[in-house]
Backbone as CSV, one residue per row, in Angstrom:
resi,resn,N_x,N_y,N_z,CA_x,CA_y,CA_z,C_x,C_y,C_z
1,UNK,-7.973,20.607,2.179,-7.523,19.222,2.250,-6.222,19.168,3.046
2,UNK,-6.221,18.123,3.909,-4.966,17.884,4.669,-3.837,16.766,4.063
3,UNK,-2.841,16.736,4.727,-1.559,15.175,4.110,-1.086,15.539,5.564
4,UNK,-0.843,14.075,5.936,-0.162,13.865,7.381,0.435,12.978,6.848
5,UNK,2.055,12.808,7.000,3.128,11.744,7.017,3.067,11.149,8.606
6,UNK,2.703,9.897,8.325,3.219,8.878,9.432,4.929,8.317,9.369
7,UNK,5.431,8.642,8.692,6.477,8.528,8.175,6.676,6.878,7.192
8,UNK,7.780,6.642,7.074,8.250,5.591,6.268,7.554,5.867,4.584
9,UNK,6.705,5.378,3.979,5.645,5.879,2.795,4.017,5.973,2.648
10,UNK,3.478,6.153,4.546,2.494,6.138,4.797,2.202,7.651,5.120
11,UNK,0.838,7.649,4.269,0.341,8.955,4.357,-1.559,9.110,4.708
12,UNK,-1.713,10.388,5.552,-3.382,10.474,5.239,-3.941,10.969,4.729
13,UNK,-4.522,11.530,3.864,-5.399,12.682,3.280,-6.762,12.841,3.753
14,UNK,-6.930,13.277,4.373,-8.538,13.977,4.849,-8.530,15.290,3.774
15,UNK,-9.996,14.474,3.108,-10.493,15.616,1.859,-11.457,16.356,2.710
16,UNK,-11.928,17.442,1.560,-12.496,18.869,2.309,-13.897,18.120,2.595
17,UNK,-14.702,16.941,2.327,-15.406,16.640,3.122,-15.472,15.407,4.180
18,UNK,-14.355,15.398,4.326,-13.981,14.556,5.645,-13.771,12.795,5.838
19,UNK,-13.606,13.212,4.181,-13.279,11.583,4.126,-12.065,11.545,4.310
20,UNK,-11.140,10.025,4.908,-9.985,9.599,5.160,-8.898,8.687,4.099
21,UNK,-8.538,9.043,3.566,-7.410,7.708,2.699,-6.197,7.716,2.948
22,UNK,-5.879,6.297,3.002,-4.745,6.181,4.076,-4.032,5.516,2.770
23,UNK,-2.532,5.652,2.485,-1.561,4.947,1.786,-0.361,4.035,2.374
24,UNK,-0.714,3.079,1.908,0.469,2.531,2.592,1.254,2.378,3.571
25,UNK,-0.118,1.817,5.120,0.151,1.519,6.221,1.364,0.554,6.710
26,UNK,2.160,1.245,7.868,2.831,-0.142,7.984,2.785,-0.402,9.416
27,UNK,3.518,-1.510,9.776,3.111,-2.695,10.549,3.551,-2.107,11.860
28,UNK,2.702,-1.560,12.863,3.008,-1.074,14.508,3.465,-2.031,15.299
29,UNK,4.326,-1.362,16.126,4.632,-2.578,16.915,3.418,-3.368,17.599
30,UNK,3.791,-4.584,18.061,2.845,-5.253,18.602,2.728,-4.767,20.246
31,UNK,3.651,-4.391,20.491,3.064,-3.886,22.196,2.517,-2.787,22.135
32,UNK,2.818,-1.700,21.041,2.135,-0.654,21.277,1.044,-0.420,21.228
33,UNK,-0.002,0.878,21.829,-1.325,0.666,21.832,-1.608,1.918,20.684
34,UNK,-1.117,2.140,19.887,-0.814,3.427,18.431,-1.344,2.507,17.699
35,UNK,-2.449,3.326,16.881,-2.864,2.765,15.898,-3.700,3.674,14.701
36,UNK,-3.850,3.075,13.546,-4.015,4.281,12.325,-5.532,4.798,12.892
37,UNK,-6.173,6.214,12.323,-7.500,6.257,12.529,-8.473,5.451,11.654
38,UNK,-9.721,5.362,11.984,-10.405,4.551,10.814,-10.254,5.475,9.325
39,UNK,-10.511,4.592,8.481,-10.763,5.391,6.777,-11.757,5.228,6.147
40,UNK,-11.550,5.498,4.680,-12.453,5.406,3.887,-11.993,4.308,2.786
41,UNK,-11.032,4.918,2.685,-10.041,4.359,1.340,-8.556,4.060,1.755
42,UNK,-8.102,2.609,1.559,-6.967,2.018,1.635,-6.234,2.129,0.280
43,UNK,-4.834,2.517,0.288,-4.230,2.001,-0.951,-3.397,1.385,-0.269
44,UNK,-2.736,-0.003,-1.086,-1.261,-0.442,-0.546,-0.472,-1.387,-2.056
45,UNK,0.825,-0.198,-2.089,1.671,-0.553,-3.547,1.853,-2.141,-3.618
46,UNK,1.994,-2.706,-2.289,2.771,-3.859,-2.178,2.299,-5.025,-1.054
47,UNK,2.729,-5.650,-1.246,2.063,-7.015,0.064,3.313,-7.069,1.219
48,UNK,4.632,-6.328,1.429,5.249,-6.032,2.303,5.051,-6.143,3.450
49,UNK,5.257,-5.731,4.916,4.347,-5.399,5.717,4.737,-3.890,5.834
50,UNK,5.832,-3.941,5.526,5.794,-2.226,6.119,4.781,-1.267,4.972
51,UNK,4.723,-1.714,4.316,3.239,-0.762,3.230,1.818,-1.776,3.541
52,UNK,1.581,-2.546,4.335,0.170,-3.419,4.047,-0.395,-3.842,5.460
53,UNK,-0.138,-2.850,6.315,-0.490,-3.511,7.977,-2.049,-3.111,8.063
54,UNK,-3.235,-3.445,8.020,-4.745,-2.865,8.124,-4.734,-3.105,9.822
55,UNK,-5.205,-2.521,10.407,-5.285,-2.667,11.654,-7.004,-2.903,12.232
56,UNK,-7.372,-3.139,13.533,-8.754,-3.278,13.648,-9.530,-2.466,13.485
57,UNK,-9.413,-0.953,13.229,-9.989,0.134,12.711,-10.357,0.302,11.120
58,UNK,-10.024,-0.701,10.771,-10.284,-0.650,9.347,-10.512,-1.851,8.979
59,UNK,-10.807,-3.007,9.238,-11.051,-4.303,9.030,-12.338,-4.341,8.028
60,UNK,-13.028,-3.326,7.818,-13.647,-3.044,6.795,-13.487,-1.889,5.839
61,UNK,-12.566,-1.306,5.658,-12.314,-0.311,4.834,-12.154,-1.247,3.517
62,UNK,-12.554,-0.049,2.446,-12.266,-0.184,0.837,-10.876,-0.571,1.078
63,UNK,-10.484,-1.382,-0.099,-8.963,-1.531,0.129,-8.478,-1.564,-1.308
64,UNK,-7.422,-1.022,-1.572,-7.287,-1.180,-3.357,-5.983,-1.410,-3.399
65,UNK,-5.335,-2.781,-3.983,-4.318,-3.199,-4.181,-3.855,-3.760,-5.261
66,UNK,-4.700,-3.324,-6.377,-3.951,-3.603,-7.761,-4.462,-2.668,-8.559
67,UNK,-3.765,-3.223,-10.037,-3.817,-2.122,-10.869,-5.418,-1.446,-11.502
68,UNK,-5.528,-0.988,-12.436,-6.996,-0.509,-12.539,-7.294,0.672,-12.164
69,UNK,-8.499,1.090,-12.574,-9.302,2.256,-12.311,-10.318,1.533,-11.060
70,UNK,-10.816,2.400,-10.148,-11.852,2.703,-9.045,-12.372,4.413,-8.658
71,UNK,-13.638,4.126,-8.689,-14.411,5.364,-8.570,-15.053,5.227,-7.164
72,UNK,-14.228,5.698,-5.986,-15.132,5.987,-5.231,-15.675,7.242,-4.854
73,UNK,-15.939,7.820,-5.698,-17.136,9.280,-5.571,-16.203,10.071,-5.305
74,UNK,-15.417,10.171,-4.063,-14.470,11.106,-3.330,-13.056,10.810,-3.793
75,UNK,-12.820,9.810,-4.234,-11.253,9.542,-4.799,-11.358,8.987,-6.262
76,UNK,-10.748,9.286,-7.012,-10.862,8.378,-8.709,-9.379,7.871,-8.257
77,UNK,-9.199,6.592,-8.153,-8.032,5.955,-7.849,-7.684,5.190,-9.230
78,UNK,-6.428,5.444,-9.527,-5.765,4.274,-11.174,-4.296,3.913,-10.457
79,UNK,-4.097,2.298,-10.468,-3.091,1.570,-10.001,-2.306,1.358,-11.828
80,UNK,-0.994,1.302,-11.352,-0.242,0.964,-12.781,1.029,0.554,-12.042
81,UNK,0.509,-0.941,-12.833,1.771,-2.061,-12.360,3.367,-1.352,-12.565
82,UNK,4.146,-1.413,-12.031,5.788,-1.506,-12.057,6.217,-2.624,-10.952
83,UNK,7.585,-1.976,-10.537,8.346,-2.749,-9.681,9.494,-2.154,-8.415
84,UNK,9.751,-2.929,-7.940,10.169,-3.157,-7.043,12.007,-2.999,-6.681
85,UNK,11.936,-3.638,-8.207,13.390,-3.693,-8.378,13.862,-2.988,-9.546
86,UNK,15.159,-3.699,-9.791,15.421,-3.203,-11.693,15.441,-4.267,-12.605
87,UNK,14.774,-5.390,-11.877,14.974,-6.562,-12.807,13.301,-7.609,-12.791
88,UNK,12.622,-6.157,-13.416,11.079,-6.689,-13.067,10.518,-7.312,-12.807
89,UNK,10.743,-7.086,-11.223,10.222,-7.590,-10.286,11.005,-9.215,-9.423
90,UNK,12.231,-9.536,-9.746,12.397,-10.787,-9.857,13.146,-10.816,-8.587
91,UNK,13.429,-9.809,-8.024,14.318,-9.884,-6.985,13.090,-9.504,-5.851
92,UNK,12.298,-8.224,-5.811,11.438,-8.065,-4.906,9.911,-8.184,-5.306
93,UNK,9.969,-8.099,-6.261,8.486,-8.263,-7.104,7.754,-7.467,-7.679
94,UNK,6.215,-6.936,-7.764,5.970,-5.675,-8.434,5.613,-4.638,-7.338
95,UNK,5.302,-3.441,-7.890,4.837,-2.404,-6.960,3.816,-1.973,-7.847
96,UNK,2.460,-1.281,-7.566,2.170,-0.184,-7.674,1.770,0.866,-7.612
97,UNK,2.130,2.061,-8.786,1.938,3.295,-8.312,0.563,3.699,-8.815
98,UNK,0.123,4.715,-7.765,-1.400,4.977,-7.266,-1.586,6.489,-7.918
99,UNK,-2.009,6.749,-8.984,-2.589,8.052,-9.220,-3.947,8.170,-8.274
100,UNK,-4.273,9.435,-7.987,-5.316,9.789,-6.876,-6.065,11.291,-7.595
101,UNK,-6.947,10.905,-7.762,-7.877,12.439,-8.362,-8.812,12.589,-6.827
102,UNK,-8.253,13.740,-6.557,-8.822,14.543,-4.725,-9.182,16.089,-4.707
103,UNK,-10.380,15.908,-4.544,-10.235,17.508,-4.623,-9.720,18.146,-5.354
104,UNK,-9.845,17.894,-7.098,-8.910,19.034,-7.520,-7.903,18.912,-7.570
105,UNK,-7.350,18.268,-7.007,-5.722,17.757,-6.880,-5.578,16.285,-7.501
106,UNK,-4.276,16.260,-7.990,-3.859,14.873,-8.438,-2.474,14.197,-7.922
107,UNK,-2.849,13.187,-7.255,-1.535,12.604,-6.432,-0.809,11.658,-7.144
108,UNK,0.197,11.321,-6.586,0.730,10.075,-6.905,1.874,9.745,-6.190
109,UNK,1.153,8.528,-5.509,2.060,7.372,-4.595,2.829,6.655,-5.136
110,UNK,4.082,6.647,-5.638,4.774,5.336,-5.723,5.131,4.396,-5.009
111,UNK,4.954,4.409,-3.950,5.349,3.302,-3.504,6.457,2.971,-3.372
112,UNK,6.836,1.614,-3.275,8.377,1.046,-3.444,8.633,1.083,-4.527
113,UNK,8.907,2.092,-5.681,9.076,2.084,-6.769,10.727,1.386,-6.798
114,UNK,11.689,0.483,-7.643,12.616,0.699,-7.602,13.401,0.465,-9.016
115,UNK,12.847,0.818,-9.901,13.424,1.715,-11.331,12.693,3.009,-11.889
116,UNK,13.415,3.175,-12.592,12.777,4.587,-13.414,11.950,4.040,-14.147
117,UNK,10.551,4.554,-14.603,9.466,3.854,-15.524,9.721,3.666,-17.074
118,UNK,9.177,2.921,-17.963,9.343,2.941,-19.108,8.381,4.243,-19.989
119,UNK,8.653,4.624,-20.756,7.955,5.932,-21.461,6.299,6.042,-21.260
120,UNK,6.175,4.376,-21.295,4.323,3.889,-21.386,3.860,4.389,-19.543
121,UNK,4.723,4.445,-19.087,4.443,4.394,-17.768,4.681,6.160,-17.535
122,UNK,5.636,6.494,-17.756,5.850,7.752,-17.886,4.498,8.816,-18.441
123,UNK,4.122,8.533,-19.731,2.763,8.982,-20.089,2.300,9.756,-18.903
124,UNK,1.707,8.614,-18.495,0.902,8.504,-17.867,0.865,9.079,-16.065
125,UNK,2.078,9.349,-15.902,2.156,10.543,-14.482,2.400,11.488,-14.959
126,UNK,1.733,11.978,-15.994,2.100,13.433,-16.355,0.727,14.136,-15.816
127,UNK,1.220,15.709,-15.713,0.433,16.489,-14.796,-0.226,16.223,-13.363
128,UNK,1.078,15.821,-12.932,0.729,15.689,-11.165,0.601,16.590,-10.375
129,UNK,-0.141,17.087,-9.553,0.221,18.049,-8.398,1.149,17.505,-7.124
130,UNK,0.923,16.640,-6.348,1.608,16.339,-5.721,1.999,14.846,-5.809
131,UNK,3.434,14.757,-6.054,4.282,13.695,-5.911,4.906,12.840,-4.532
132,UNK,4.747,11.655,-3.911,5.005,11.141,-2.723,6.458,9.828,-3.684
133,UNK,7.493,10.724,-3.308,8.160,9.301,-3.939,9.549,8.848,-3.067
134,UNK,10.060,7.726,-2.999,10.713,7.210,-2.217,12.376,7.828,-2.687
135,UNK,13.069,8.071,-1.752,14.462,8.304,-2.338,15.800,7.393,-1.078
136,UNK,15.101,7.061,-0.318,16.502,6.277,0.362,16.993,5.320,-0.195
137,UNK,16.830,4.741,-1.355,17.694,3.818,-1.747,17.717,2.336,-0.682
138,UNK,18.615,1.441,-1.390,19.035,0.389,-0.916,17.634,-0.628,-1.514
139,UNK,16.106,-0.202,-0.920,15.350,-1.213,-1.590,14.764,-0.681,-2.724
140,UNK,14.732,0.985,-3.289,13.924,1.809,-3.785,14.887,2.470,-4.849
141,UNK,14.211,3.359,-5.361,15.275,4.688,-5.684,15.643,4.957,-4.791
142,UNK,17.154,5.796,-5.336,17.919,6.649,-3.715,17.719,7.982,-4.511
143,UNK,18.300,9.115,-3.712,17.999,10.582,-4.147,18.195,10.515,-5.261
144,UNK,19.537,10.129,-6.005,20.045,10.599,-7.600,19.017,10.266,-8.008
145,UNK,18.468,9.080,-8.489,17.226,8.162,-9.033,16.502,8.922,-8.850
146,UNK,15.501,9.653,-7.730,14.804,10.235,-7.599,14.366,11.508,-8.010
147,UNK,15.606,12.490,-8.138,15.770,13.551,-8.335,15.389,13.397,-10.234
148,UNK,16.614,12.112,-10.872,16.046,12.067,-12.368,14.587,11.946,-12.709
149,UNK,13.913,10.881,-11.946,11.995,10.813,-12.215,11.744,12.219,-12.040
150,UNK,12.007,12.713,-10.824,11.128,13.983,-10.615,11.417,14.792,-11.985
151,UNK,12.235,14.896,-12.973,12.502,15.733,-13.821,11.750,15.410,-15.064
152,UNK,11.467,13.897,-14.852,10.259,13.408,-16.452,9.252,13.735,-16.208
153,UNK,8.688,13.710,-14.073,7.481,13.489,-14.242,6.908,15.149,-14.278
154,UNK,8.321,16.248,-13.669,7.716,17.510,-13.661,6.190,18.133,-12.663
155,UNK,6.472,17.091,-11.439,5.387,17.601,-10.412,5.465,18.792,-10.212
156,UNK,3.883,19.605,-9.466,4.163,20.372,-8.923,4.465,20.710,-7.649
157,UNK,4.268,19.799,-6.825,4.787,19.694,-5.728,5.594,18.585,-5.726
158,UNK,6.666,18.624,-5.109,7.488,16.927,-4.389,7.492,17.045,-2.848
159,UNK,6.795,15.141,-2.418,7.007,15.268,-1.293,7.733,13.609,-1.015
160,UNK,9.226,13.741,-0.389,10.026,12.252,-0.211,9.692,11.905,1.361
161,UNK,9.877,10.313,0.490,9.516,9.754,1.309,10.053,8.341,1.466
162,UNK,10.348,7.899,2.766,10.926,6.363,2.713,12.388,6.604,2.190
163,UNK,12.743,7.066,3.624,14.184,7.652,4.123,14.455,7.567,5.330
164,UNK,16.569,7.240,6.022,16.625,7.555,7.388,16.057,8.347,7.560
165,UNK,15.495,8.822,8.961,15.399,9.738,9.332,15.690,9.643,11.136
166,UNK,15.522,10.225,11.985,16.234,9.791,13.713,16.105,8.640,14.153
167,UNK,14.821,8.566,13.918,14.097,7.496,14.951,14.210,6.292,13.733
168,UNK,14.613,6.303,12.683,14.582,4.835,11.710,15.123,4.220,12.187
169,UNK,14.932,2.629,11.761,15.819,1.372,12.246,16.068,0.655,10.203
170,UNK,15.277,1.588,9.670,15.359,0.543,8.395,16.775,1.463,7.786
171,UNK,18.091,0.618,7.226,19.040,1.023,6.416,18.747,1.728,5.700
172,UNK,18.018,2.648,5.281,18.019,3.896,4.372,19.085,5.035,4.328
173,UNK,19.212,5.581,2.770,20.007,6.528,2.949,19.342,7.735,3.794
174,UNK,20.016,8.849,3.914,19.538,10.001,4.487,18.822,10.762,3.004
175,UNK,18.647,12.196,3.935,18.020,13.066,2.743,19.371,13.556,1.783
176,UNK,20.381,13.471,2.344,21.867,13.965,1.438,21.390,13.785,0.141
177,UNK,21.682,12.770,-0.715,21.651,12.860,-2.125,20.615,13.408,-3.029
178,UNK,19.337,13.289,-2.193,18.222,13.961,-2.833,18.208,15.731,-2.464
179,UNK,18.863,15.918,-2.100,18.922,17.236,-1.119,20.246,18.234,-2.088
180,UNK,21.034,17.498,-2.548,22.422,17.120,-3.492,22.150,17.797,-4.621
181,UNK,21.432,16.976,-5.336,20.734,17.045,-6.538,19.110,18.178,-6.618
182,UNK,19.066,18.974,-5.464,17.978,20.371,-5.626,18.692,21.032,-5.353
183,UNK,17.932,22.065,-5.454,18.451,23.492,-4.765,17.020,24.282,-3.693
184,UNK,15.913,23.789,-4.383,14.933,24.360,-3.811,13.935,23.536,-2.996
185,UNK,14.431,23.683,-2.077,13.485,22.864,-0.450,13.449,23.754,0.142
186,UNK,11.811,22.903,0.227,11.150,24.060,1.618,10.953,23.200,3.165
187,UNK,11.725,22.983,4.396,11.251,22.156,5.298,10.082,23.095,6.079
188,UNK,8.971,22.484,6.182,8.103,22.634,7.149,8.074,22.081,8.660
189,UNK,7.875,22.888,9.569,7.696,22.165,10.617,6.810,21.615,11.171
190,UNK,6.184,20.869,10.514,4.994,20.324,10.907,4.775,19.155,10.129
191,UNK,3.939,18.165,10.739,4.143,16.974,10.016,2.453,17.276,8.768
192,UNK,1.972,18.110,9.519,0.367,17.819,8.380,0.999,19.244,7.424
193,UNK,-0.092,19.104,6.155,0.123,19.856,5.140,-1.131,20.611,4.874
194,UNK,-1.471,21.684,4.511,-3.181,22.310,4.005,-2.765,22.532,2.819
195,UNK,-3.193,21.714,1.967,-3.481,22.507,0.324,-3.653,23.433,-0.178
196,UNK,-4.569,24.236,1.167,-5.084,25.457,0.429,-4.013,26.713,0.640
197,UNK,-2.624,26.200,1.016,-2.013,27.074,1.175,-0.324,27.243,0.416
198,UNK,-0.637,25.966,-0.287,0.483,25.747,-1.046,0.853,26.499,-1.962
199,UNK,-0.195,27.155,-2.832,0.522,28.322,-3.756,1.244,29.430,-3.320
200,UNK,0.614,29.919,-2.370,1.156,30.582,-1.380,2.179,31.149,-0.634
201,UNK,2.425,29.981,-0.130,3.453,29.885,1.247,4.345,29.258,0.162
202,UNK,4.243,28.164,-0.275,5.868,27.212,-0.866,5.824,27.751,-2.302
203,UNK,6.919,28.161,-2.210,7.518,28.591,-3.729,8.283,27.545,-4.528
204,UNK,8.792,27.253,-3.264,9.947,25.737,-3.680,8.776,24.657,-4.397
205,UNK,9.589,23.661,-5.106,8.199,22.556,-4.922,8.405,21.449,-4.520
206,UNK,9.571,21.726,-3.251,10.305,20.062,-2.926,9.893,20.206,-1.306
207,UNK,9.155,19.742,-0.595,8.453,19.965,0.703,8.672,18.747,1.664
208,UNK,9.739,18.694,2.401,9.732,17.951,3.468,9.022,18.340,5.272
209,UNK,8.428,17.171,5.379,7.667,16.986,6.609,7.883,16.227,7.887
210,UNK,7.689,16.965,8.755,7.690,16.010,10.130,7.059,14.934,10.122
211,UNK,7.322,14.088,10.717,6.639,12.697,11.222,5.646,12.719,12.131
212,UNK,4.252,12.679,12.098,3.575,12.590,12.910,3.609,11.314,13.568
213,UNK,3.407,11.081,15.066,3.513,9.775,16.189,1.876,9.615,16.246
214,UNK,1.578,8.119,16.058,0.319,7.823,15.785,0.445,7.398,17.628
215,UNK,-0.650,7.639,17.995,-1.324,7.669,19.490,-2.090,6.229,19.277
């Protein structure tokens, strides 16, 4: 199984039989001629645009944007309402986060998460393999915030996301505070990931990735 960061909190997973699920697309420029590949499976935490851009390659894809269970054969997808903010939801509204049963693996997208969950919510991301969670702050958690979830939810992998990084224009913090608060990061140079090599190769379980440039 693959994970390609498009950067910002959009990700792909191509499972080992070649299906596509895309998380939380966001909005390409309009002159450019870059655009996502087709999928299978849409998730999007939020009605934003930078998490909810579908482009003409997918104008028929599955799309799953609320809470609930969905079985599509290749993904067991469960949405669980939170928010946005720290004042549920009243300032930016709700978010939610996307457990993903893949191959054997169990994900979880938060999204624009922007508080720490309540215990009921907590439950319930327990035994994750890989974690996608936001740490730049300003609309989200920032690292500190981040670094505390990662310690309830006890992933086995962490992968951040929805941060400056060179080429950003959105006010985000950098990786500093989340970077602050570990000790064990592994940067890869490469923006895609293989599963089958994670026990392996990363000892760490905090895994930052290149940005892949969508063509």
């Amino acid at each position: 199984m693959q994970i390609i960061w498009y950067g910002h909190s959009c990700f792909l997973i191509k499972t080992s039989s070649g299906k596509r699920i895309l998380l939380d697309p966001f909005k390409i420029d309009i002159n450019s001629n870059a655009s996502f590949p087709k999928c299978d499976l849409i998730t999007l935490s939020h009605t934003h645009f930078n998490h909810s851009y579908i482009n003409k390659n997918n104008t028929d894809t599955k799309i799953i944007n609320t809470e609930g269970y969905f079985d599509m054969n290749f993904a067991k997808t469960y949405g669980i309402n939170a928010y946005h903010d720290k004042l549920l939801g009243l300032k930016r509204g709700k978010n939610i986060i996307f457990i993903l049963k893949i191959d054997n693996y169990t994900f979880c997208h938060l999204g624009d998460l922007g508080h720490i969950p309540d215990d009921t919510i907590l439950d319930k991301l327990q035994g994750i393999d890989i974690l996608f969670i936001p740490i730049g702050g300003k609309f989200t958690l920032d690292g500190y915030e981040a670094s505390k979830l990662c310690e309830l939810i006890l992933p086995k992998y962490i992968i951040p996301m929805q941060y400056r990084t060179l080429d950003s224009s959105i006010p985000l913090d950098d990786l500093d505070k989340f970077i602050f608060s570990n000790k064990y990061i592994n940067k890869i140079n490469s923006s895609s990931l293989d599963t089958n090599i994670l026990t392996s190769k990363y000892q760490s379980n905090i895994i930052l990735m290149n940005i892949c440039k969508l063509n």
